[in-house]
PyMOL Python script that loads the backbone (N, CA, C, O; Angstrom):
from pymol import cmd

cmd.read_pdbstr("""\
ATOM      1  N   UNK A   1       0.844  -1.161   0.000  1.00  0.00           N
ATOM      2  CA  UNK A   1       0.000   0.000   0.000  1.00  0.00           C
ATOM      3  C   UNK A   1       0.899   1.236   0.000  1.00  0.00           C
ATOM      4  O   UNK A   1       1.848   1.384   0.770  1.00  0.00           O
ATOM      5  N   UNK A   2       0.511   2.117  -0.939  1.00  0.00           N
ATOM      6  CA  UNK A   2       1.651   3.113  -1.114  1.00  0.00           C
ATOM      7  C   UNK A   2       0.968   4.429  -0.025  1.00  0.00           C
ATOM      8  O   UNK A   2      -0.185   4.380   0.405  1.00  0.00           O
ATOM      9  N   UNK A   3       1.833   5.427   0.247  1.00  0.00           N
ATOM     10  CA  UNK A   3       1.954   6.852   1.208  1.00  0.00           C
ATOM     11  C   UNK A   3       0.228   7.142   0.737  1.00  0.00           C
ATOM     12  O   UNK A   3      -0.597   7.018   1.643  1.00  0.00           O
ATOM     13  N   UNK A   4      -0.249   7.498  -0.581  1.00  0.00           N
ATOM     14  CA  UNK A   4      -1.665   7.965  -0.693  1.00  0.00           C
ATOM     15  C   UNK A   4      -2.833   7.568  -0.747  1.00  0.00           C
ATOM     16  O   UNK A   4      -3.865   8.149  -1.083  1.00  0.00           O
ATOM     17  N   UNK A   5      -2.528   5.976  -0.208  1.00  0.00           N
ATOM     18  CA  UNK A   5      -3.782   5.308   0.132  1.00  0.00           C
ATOM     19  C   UNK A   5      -4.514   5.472   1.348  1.00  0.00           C
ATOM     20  O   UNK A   5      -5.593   5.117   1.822  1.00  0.00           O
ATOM     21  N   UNK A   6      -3.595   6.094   1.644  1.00  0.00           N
ATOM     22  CA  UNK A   6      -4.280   6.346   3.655  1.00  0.00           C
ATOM     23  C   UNK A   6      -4.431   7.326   3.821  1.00  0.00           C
ATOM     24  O   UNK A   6      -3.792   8.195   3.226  1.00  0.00           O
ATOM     25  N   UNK A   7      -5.697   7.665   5.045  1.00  0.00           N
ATOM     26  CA  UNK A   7      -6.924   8.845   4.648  1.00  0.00           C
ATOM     27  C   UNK A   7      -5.963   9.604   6.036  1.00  0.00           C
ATOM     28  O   UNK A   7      -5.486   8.947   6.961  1.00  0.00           O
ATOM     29  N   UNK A   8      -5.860  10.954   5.896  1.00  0.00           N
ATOM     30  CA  UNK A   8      -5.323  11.572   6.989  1.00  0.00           C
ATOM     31  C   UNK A   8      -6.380  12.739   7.120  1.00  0.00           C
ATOM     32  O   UNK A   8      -6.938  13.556   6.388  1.00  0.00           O
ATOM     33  N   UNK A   9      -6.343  12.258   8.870  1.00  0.00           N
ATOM     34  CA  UNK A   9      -7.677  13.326   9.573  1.00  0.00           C
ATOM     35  C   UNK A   9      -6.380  13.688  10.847  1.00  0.00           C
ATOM     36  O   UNK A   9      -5.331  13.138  11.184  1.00  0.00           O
ATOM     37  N   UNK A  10      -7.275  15.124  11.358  1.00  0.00           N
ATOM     38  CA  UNK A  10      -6.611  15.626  12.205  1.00  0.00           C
ATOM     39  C   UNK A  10      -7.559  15.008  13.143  1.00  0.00           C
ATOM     40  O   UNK A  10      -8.590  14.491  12.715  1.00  0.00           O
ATOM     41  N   UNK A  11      -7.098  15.042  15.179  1.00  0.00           N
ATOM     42  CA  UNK A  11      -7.950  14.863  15.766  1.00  0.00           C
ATOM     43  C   UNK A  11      -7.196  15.055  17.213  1.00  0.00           C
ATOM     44  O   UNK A  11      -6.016  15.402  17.158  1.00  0.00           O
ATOM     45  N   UNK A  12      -7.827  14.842  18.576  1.00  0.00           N
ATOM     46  CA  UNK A  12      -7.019  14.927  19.706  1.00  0.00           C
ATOM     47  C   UNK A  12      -7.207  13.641  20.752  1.00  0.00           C
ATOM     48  O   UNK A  12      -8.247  13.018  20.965  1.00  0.00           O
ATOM     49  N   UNK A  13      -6.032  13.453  21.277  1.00  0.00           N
ATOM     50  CA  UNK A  13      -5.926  12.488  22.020  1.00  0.00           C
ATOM     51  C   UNK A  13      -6.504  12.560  23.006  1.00  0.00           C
ATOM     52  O   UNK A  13      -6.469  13.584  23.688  1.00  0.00           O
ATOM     53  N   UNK A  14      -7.289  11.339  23.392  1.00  0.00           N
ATOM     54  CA  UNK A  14      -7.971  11.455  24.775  1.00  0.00           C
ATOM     55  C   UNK A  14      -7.489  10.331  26.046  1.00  0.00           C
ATOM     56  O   UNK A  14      -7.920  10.265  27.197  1.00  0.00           O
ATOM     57  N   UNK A  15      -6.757   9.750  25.570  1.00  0.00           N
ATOM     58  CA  UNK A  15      -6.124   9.039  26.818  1.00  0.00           C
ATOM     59  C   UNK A  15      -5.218   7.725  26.171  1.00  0.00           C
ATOM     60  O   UNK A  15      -5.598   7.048  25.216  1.00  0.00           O
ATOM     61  N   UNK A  16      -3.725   7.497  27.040  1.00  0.00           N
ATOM     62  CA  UNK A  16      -3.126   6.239  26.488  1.00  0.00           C
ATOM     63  C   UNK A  16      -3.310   5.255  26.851  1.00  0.00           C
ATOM     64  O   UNK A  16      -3.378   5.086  28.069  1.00  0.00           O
ATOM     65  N   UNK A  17      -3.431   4.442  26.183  1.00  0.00           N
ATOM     66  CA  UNK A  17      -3.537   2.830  26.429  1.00  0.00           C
ATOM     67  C   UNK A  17      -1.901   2.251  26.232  1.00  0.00           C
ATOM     68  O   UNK A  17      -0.871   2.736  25.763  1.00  0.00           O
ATOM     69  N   UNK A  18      -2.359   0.667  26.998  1.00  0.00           N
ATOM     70  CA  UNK A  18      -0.641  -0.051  26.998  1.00  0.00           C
ATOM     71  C   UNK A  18      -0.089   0.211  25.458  1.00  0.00           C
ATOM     72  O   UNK A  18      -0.422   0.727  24.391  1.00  0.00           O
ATOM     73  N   UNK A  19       0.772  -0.363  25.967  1.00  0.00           N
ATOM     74  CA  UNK A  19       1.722  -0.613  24.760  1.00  0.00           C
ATOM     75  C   UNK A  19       1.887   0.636  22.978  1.00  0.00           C
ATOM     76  O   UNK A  19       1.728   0.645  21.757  1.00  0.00           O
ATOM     77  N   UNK A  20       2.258   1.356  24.016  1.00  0.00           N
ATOM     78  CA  UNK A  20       2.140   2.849  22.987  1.00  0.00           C
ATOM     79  C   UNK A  20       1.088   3.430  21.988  1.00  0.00           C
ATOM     80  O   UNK A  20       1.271   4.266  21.103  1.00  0.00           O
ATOM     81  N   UNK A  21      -0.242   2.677  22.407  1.00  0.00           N
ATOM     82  CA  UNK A  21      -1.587   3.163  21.852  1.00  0.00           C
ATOM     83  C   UNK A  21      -2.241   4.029  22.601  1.00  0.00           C
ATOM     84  O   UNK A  21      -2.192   4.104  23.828  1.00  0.00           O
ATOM     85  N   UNK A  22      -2.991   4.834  21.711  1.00  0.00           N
ATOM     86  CA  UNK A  22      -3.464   5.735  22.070  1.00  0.00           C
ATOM     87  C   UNK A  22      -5.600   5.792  21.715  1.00  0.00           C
ATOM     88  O   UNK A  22      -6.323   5.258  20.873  1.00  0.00           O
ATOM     89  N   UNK A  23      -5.861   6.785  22.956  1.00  0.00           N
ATOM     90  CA  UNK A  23      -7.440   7.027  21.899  1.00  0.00           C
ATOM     91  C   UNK A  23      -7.423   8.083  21.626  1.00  0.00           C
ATOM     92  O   UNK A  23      -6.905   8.877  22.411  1.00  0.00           O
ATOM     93  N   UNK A  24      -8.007   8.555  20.345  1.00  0.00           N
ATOM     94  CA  UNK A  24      -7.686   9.325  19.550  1.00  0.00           C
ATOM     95  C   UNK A  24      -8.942   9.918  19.281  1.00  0.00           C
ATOM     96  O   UNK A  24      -9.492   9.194  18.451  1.00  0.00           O
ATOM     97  N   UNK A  25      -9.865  11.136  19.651  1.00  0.00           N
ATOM     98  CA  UNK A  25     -11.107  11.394  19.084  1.00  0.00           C
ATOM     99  C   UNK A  25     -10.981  12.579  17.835  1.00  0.00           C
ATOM    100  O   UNK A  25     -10.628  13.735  18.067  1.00  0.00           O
ATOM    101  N   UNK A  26     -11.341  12.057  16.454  1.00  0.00           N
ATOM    102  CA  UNK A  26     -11.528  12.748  15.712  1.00  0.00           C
ATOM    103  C   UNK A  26     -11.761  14.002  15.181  1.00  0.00           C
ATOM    104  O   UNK A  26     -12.032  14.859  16.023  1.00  0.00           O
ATOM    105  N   UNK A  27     -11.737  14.323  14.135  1.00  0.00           N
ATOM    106  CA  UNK A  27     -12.436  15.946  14.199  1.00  0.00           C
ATOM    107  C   UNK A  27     -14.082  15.344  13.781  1.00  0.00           C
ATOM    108  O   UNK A  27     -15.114  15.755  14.310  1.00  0.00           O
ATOM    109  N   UNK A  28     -14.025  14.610  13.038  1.00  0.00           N
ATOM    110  CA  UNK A  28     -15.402  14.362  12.574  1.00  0.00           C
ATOM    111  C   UNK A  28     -16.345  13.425  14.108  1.00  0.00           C
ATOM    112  O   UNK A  28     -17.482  13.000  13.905  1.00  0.00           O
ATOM    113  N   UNK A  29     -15.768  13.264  15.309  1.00  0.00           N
ATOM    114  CA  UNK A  29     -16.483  12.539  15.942  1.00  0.00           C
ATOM    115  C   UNK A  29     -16.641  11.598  16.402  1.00  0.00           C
ATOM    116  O   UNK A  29     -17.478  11.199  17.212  1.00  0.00           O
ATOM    117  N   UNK A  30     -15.582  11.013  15.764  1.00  0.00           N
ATOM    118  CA  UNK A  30     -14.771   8.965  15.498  1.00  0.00           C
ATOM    119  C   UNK A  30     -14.180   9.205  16.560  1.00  0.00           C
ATOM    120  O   UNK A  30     -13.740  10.308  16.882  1.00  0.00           O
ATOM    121  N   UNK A  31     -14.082   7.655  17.540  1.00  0.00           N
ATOM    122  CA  UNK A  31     -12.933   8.011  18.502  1.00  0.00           C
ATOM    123  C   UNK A  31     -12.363   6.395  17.736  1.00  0.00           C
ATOM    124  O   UNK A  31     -13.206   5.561  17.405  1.00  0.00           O
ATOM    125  N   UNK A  32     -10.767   6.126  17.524  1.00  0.00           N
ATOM    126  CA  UNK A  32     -10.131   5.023  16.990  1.00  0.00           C
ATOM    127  C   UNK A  32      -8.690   4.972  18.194  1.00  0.00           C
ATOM    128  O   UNK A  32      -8.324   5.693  19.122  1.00  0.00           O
ATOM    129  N   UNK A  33      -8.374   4.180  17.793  1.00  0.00           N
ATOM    130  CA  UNK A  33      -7.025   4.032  18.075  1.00  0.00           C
ATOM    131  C   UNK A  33      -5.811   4.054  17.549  1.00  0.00           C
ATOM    132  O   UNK A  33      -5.698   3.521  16.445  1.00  0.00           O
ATOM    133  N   UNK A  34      -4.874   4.523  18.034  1.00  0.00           N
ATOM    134  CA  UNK A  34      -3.734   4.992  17.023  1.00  0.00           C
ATOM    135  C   UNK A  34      -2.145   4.352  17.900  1.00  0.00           C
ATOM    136  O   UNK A  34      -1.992   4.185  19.110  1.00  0.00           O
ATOM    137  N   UNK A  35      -1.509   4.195  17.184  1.00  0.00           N
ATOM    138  CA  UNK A  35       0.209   3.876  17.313  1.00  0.00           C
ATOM    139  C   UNK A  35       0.797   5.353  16.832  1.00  0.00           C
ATOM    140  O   UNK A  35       0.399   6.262  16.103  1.00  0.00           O
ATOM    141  N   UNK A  36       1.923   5.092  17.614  1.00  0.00           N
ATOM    142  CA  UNK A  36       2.805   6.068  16.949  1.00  0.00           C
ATOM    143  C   UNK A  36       3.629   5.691  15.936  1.00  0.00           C
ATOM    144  O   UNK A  36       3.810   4.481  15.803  1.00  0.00           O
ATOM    145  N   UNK A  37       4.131   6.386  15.242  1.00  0.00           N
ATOM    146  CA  UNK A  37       4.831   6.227  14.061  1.00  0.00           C
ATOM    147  C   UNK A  37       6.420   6.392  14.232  1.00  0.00           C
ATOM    148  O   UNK A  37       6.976   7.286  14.870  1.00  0.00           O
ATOM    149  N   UNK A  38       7.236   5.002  13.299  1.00  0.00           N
ATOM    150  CA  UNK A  38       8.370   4.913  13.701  1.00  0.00           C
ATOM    151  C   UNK A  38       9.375   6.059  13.761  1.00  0.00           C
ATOM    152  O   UNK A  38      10.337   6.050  14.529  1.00  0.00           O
ATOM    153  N   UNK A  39       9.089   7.087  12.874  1.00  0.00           N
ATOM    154  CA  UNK A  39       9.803   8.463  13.238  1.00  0.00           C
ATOM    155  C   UNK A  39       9.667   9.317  14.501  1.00  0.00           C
ATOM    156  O   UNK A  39      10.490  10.036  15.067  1.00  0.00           O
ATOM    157  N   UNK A  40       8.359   9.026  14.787  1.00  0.00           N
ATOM    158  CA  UNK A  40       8.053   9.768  16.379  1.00  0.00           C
ATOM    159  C   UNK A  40       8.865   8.899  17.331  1.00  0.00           C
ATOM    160  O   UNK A  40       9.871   9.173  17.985  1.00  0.00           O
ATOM    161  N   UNK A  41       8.082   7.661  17.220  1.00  0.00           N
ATOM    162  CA  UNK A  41       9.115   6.488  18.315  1.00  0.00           C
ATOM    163  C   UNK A  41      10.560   7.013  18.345  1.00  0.00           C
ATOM    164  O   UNK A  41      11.173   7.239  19.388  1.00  0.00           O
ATOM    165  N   UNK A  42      11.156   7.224  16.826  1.00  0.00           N
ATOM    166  CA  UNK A  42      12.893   7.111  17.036  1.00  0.00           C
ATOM    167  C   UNK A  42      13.599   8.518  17.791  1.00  0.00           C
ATOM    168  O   UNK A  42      14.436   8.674  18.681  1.00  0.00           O
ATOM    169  N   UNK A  43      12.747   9.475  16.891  1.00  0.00           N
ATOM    170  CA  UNK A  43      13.120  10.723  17.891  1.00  0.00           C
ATOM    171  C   UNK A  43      12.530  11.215  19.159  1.00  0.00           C
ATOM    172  O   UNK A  43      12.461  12.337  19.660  1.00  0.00           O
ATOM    173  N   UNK A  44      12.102   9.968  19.551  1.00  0.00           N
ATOM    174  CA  UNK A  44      11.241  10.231  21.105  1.00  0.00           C
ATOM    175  C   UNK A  44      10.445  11.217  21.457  1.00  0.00           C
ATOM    176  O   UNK A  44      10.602  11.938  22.443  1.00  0.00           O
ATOM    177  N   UNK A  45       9.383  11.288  20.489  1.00  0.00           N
ATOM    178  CA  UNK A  45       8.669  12.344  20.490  1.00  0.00           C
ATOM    179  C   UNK A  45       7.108  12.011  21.510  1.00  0.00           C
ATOM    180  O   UNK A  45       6.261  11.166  21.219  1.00  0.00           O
ATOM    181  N   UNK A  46       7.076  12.849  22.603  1.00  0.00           N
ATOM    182  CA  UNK A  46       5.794  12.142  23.842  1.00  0.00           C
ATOM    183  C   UNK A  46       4.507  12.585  23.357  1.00  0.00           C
ATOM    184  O   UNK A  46       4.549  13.680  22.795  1.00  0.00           O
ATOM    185  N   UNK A  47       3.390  12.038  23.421  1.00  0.00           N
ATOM    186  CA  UNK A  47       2.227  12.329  23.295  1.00  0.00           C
ATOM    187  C   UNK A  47       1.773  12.418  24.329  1.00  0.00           C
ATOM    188  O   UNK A  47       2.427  11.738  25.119  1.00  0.00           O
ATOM    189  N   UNK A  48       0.438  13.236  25.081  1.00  0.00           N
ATOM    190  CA  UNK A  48      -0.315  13.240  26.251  1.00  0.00           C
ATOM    191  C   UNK A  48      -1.254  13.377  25.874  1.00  0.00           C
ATOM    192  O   UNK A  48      -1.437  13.626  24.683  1.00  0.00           O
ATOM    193  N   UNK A  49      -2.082  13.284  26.624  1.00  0.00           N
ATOM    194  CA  UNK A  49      -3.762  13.589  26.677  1.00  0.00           C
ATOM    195  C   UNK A  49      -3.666  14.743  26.144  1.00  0.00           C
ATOM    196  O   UNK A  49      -2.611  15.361  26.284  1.00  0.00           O
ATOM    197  N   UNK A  50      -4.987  15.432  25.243  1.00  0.00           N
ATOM    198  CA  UNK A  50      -5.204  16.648  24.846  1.00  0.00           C
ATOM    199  C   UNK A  50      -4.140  17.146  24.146  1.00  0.00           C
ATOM    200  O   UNK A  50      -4.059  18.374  24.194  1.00  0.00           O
ATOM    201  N   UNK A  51      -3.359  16.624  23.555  1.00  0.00           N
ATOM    202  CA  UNK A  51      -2.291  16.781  22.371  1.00  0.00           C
ATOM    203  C   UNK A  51      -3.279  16.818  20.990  1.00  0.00           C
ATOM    204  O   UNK A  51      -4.191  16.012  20.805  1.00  0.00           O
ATOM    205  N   UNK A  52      -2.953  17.805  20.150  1.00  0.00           N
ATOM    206  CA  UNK A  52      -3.676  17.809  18.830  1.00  0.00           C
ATOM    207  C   UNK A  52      -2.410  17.061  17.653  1.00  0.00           C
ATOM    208  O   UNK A  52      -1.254  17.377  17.374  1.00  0.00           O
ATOM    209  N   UNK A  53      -3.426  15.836  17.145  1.00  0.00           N
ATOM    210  CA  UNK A  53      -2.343  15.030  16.041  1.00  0.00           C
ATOM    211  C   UNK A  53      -2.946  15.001  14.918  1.00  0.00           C
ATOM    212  O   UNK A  53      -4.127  15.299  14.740  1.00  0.00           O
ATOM    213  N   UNK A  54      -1.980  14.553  13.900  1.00  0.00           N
ATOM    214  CA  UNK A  54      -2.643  14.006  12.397  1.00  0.00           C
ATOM    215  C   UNK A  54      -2.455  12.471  12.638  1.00  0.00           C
ATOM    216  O   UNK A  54      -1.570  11.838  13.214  1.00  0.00           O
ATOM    217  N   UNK A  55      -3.474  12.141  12.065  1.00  0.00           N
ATOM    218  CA  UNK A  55      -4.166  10.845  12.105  1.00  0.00           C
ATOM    219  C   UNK A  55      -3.463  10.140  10.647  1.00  0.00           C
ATOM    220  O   UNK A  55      -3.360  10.974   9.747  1.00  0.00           O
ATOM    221  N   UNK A  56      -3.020   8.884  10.323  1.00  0.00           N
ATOM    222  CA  UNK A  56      -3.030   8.132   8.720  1.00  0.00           C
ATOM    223  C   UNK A  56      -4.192   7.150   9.336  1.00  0.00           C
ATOM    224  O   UNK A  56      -4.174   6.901  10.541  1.00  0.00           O
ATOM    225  N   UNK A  57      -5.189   6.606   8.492  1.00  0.00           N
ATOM    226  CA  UNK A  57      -6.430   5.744   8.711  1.00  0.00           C
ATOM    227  C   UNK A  57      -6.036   4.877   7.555  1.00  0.00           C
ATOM    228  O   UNK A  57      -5.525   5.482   6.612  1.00  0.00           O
ATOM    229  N   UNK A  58      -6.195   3.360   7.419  1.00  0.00           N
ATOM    230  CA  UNK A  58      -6.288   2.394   6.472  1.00  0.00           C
ATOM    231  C   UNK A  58      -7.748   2.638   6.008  1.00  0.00           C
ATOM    232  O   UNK A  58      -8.670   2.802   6.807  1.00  0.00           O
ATOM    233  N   UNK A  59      -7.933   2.655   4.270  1.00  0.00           N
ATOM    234  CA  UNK A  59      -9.176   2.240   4.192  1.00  0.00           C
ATOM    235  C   UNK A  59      -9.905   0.940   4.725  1.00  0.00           C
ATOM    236  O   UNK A  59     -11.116   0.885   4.936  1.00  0.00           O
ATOM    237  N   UNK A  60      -9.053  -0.054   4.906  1.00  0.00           N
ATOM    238  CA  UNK A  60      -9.404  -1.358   4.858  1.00  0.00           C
ATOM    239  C   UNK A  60      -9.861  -1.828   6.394  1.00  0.00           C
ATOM    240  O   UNK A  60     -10.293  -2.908   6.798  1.00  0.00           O
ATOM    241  N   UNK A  61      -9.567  -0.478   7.133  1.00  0.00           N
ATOM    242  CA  UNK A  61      -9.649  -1.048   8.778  1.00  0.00           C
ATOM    243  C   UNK A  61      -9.857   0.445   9.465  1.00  0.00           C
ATOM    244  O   UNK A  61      -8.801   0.696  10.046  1.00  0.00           O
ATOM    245  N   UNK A  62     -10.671   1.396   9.612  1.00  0.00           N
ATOM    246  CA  UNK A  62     -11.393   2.757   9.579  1.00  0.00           C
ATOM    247  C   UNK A  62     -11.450   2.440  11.379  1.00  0.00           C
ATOM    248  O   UNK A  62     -12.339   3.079  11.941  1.00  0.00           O
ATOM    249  N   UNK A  63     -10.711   1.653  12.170  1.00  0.00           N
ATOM    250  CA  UNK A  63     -10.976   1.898  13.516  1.00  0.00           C
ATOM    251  C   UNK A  63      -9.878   1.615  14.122  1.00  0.00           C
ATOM    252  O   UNK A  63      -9.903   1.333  15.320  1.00  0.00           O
ATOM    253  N   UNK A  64      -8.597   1.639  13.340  1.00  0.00           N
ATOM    254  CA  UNK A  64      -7.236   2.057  13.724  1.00  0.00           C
ATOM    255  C   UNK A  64      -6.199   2.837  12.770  1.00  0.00           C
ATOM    256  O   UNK A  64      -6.190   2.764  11.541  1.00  0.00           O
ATOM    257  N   UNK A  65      -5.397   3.539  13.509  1.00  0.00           N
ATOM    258  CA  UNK A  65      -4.831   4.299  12.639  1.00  0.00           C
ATOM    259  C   UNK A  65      -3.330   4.608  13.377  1.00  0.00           C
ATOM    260  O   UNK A  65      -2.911   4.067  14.400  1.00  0.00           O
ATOM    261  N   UNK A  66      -2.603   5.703  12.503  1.00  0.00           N
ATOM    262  CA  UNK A  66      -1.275   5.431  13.198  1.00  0.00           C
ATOM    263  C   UNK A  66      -1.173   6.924  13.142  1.00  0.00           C
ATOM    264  O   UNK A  66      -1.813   7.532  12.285  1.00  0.00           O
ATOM    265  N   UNK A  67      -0.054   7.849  14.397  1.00  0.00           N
ATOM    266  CA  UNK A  67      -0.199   9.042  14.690  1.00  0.00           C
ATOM    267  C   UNK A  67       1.343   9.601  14.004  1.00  0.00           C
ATOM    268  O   UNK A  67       2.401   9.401  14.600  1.00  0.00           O
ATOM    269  N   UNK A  68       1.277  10.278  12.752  1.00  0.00           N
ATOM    270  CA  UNK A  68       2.144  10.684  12.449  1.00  0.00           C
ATOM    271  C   UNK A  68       2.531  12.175  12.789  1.00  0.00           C
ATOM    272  O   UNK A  68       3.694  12.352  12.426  1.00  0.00           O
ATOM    273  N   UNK A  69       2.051  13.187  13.287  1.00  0.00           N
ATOM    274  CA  UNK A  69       2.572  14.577  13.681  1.00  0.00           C
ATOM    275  C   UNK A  69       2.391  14.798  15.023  1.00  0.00           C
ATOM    276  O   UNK A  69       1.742  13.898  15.557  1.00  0.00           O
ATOM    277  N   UNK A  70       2.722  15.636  15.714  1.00  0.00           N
ATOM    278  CA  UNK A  70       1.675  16.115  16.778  1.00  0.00           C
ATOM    279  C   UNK A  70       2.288  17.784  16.930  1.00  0.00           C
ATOM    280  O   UNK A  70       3.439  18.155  17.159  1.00  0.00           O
ATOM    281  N   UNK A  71       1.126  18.535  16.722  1.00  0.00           N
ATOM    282  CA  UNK A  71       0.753  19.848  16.501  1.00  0.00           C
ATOM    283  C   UNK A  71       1.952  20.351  18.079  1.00  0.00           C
ATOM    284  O   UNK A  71       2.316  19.668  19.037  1.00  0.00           O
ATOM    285  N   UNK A  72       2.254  21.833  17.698  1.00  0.00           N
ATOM    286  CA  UNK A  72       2.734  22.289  19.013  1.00  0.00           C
ATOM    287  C   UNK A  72       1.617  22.836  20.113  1.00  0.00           C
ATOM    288  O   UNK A  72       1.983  23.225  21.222  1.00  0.00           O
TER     289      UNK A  72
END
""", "prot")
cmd.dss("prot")
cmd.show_as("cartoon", "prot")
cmd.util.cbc("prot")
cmd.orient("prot")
């Protein structure tokens, strides 16, 4: 699956779960779950509650997704 198959929504975190997941409530209303992304992981970049992120969503699976930015 190439970089423009996956749907990117902005949205804010609402609390972490184990193992570096997160819940993630949408702008549209969705709450999913999200991973961080291996560039965040490598440069140790922290997420918290009420952090504003960009979302990548699989079409194929619309109730997980992976957290590639997080807004300042």
């Amino acid at each position: 699956m190439s970089r423009e198959d996956f749907i990117k929504m902005e949205g804010t975190v609402l609390d972490s779960l184990p193992a570096e997941k997160y819940s993630v409530k949408l702008d549209g209303g969705a709450v999913i779950r999200a991973r961080i992304s291996g560039k965040m992981r490598m440069n140790k970049i922290r997420i918290l509650p009420g952090d504003h992120v960009t979302v990548e969503i699989s079409p194929y699976d619309v109730t997980n997704g992976c957290i590639v930015y997080r807004y300042k």
